[in-house]
N, CA and C of each residue as an Amber inpcrd file, in Angstrom:
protein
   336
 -11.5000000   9.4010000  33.6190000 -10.2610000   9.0050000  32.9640000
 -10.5570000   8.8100000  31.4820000 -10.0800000   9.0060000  30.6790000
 -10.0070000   9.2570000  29.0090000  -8.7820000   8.4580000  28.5720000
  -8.9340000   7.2340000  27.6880000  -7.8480000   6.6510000  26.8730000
  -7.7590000   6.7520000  25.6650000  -6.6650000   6.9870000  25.1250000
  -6.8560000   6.9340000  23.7090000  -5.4400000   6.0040000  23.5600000
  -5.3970000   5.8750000  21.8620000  -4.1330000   5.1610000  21.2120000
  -3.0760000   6.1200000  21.6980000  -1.9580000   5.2660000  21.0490000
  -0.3880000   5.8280000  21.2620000  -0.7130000   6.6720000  20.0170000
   0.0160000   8.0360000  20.1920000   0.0970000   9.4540000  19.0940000
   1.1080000   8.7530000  18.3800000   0.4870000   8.8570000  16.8170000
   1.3350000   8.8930000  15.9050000   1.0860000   7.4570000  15.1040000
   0.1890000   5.9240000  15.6850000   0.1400000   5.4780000  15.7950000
  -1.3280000   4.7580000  15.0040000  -0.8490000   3.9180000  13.8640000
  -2.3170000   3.5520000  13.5140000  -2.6920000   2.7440000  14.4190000
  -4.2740000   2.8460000  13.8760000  -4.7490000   1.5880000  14.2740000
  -4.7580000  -0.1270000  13.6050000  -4.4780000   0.3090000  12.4660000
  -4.5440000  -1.1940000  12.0400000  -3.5310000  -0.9870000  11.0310000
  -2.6750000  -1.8080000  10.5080000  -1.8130000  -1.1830000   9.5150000
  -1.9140000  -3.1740000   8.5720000  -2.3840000  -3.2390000   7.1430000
  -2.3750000  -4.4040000   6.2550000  -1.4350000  -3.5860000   5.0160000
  -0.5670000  -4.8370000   4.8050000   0.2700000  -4.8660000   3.5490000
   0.0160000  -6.1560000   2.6810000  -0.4030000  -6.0950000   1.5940000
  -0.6650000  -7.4620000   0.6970000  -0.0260000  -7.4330000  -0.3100000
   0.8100000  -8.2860000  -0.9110000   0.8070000  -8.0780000  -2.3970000
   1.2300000  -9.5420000  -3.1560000   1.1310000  -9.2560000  -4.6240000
   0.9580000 -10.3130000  -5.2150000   2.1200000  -9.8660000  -6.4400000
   2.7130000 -11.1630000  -6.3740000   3.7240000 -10.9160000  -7.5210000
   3.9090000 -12.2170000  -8.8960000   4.0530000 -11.9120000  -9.8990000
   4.4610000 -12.9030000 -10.6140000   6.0390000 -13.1140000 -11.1520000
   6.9690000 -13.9210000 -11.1760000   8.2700000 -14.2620000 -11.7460000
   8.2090000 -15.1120000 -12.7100000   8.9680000 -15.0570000 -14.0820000
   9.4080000 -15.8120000 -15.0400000  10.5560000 -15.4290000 -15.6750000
  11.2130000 -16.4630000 -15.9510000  12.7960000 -16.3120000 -15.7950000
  13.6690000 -15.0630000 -15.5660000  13.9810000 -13.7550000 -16.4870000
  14.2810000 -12.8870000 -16.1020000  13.2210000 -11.6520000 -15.7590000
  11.7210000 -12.0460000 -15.6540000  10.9760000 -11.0450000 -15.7200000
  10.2570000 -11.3670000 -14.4150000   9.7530000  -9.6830000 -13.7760000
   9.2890000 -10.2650000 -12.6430000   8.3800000  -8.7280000 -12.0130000
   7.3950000  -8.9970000 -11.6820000   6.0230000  -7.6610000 -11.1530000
   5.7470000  -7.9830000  -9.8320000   5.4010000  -7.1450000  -9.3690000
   4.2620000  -6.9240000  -8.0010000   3.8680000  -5.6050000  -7.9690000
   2.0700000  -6.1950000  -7.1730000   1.5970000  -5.3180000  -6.7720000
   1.5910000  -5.2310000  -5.4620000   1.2210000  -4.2600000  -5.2650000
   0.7930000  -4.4210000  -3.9170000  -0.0210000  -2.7670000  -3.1180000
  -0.8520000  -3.1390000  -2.0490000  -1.8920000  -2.9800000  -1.3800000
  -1.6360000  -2.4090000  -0.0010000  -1.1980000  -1.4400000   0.5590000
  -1.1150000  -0.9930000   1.9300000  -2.0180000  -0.2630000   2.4570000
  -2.9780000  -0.4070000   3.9570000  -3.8540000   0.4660000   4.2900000
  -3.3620000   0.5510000   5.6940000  -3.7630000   1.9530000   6.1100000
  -3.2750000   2.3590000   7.0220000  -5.0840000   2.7970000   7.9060000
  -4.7960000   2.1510000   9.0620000  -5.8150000   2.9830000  10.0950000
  -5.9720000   4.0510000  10.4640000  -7.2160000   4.6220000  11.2990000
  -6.7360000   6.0940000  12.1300000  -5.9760000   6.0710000  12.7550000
  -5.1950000   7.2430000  12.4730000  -4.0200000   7.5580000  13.4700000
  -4.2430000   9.0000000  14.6000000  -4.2660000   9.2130000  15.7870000
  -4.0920000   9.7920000  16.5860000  -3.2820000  10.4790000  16.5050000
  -2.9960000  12.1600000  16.0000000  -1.9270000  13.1100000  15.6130000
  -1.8210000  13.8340000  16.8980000  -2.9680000  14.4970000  17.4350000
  -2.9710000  15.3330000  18.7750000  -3.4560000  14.8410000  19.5290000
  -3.1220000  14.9470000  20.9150000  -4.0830000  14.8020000  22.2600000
  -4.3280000  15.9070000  23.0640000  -5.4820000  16.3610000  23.2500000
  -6.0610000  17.3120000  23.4980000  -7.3290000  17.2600000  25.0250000
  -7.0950000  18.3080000  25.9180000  -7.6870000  18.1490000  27.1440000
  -9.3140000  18.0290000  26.8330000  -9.6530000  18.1140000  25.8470000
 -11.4010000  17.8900000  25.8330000 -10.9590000  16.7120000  24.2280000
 -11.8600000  15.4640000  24.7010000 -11.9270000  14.5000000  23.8520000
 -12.1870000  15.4660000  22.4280000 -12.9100000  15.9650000  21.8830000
 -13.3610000  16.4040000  21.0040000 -12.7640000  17.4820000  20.1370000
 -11.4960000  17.5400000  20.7510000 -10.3980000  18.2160000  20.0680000
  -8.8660000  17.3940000  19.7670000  -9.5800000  15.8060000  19.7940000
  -8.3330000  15.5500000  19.2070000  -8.0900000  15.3310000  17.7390000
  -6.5710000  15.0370000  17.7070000  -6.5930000  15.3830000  16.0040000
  -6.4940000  13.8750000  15.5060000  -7.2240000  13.4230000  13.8550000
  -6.8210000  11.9750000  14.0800000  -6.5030000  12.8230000  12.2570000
  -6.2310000  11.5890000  11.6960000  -5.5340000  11.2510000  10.3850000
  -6.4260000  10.2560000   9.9010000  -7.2700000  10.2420000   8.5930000
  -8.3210000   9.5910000   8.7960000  -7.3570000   8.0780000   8.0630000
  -8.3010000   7.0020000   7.9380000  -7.9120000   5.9620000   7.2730000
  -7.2720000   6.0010000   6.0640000  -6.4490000   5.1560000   4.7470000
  -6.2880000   5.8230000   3.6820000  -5.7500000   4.5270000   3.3770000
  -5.6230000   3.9340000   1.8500000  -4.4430000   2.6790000   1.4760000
  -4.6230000   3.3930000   0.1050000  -3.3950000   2.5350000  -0.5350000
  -3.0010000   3.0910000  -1.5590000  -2.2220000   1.9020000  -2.2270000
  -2.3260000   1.8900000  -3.6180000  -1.5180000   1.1750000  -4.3370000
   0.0740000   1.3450000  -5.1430000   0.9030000   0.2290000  -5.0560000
   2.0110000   0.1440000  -5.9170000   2.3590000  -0.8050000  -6.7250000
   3.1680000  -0.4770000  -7.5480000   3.8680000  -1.6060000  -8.0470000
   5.3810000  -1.5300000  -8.5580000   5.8600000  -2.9120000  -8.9120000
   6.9790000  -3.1630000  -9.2690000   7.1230000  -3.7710000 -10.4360000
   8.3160000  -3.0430000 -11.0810000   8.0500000  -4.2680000 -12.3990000
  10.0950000  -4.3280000 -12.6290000  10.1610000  -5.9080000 -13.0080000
  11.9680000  -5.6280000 -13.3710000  12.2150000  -6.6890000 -14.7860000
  12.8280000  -5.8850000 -15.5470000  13.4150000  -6.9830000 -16.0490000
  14.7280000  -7.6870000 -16.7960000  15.3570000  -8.3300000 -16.5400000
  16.8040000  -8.7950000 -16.4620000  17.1430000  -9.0050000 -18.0090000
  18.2300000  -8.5830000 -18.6170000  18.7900000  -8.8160000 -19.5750000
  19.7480000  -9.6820000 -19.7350000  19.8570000  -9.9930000 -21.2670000
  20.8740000 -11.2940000 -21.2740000  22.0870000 -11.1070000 -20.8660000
  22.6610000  -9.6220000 -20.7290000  24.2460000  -8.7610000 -20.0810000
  23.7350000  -9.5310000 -18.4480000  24.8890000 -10.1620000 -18.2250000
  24.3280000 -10.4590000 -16.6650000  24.6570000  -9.1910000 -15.6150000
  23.8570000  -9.2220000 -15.2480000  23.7260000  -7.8490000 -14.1250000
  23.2520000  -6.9530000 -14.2360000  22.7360000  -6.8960000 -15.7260000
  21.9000000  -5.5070000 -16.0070000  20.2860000  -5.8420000 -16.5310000
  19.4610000  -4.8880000 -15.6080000  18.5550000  -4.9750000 -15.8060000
  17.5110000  -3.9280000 -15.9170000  16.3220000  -4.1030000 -16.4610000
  15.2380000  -2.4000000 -16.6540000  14.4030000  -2.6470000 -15.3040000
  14.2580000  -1.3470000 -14.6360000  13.5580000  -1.5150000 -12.9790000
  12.5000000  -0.4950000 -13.2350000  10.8810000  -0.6570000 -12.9760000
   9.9760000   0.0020000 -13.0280000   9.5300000   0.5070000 -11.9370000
   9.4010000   1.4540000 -11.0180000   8.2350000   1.4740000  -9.8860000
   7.0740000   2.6340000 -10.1020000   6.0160000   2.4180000  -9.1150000
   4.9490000   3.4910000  -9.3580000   4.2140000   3.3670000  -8.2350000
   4.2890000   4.4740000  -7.4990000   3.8880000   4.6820000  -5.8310000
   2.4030000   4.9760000  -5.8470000   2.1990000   4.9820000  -4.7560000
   0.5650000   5.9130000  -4.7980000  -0.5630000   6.0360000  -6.1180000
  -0.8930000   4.9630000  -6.8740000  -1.0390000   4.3400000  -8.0400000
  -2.6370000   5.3760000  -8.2520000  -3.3210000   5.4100000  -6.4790000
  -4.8270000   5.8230000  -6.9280000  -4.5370000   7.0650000  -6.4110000
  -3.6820000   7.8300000  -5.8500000  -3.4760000   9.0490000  -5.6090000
  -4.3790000   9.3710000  -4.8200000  -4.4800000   9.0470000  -3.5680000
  -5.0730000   9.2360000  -2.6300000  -4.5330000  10.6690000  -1.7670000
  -5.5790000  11.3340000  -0.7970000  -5.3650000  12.7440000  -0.3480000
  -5.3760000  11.9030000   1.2990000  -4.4480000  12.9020000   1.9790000
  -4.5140000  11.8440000   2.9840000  -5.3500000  12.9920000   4.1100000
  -5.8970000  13.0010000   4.9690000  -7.0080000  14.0390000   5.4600000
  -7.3440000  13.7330000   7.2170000  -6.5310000  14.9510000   7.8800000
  -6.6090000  14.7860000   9.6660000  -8.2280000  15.8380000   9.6830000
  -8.9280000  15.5720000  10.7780000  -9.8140000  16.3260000  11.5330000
  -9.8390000  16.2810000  12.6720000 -10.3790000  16.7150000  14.0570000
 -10.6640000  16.5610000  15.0490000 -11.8010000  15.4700000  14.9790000
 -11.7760000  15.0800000  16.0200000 -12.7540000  13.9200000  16.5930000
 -14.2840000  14.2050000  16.4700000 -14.6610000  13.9340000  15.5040000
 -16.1200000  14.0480000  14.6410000 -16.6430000  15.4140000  14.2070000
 -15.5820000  15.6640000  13.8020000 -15.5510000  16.6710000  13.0340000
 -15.7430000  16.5530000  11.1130000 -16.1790000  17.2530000  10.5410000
 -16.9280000  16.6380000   9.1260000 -15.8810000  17.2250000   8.3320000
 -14.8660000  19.0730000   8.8390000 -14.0630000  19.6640000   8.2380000
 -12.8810000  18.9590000   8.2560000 -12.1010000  19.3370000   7.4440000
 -11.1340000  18.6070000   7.3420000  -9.6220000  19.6850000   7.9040000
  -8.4470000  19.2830000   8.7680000  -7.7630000  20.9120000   9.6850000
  -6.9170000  20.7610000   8.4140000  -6.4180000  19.8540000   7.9420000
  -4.9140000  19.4410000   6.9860000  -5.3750000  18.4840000   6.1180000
  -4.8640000  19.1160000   4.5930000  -5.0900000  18.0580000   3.5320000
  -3.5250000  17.9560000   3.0850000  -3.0600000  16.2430000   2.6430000
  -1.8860000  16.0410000   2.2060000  -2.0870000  15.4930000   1.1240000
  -2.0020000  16.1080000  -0.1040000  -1.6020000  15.3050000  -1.2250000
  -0.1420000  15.4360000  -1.9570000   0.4900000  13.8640000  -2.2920000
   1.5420000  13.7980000  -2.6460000   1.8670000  13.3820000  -4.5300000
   0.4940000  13.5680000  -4.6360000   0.2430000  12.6910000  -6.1180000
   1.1670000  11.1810000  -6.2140000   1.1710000  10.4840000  -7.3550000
   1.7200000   9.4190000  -7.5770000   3.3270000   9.8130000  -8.2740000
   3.8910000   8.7240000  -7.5560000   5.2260000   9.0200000  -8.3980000
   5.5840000   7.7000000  -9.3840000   6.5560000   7.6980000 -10.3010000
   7.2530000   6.3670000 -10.8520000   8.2290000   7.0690000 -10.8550000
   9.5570000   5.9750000 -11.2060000  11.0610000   6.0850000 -11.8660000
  11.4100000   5.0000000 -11.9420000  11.9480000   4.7100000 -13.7300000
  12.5480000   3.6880000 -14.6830000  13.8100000   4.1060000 -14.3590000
  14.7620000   2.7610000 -14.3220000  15.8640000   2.9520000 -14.6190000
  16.8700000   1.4710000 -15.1130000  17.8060000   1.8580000 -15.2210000
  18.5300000   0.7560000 -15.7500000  19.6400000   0.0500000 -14.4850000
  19.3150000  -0.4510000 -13.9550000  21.1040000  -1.0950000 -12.8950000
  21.4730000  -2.0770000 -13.5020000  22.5550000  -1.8560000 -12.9150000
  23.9110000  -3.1000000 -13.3250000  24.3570000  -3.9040000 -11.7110000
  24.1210000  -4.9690000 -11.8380000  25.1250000  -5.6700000 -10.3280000
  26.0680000  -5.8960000 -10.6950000  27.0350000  -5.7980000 -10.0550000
  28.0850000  -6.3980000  -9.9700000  28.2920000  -7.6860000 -10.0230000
């Protein structure tokens, strides 16, 4: 009999982050890592597919103007631009490489 994880499914999944606020101004970072994940299951252990480990950084930045409701909004994803990389089960090649590079977008909102 052979067990593995649920497909699709990390193994460990941590989110951290740290933020600072002062009056209309306000940041975070933050820290997500993701475990192996189990992509295929396959009739010989040694052909399954996993997704190797990977975390990556973001942040937030906002800040509120004296117009009430309007404010400047910063974000920036995937900060270290990490490649995200499946193989079979001890396997050294890599079957699929995903890179998404880092993104940001500034903008201005208004609340109501």
């Amino acid at each position: 009999v052979h067990t593995a994880p649920l497909l699709h499914q990390p193994d460990n999944i941590a989110n951290i982050s740290i933020g600072y606020d002062i009056r209309g101004f306000s940041a975070r970072l933050s820290w997500v890592y993701y475990g192996k994940i189990l992509n295929s299951k396959s009739t010989r252990p040694e052909q399954d597919g996993f997704k190797n480990k990977f975390s990556r950084w973001d942040f937030q930045v906002r800040q509120k103007f004296p117009i009430k409701g309007l404010e400047l909004v910063l974000n920036g994803n995937n900060l270290n631009d990490i490649q995200e990389e499946s193989k079979y089960r001890g396997s050294i090649f890599p079957t699929r490489l995903e890179n998404y590079g880092w993104t940001a977008d500034i903008g201005l909102r208004y609340r109501f």
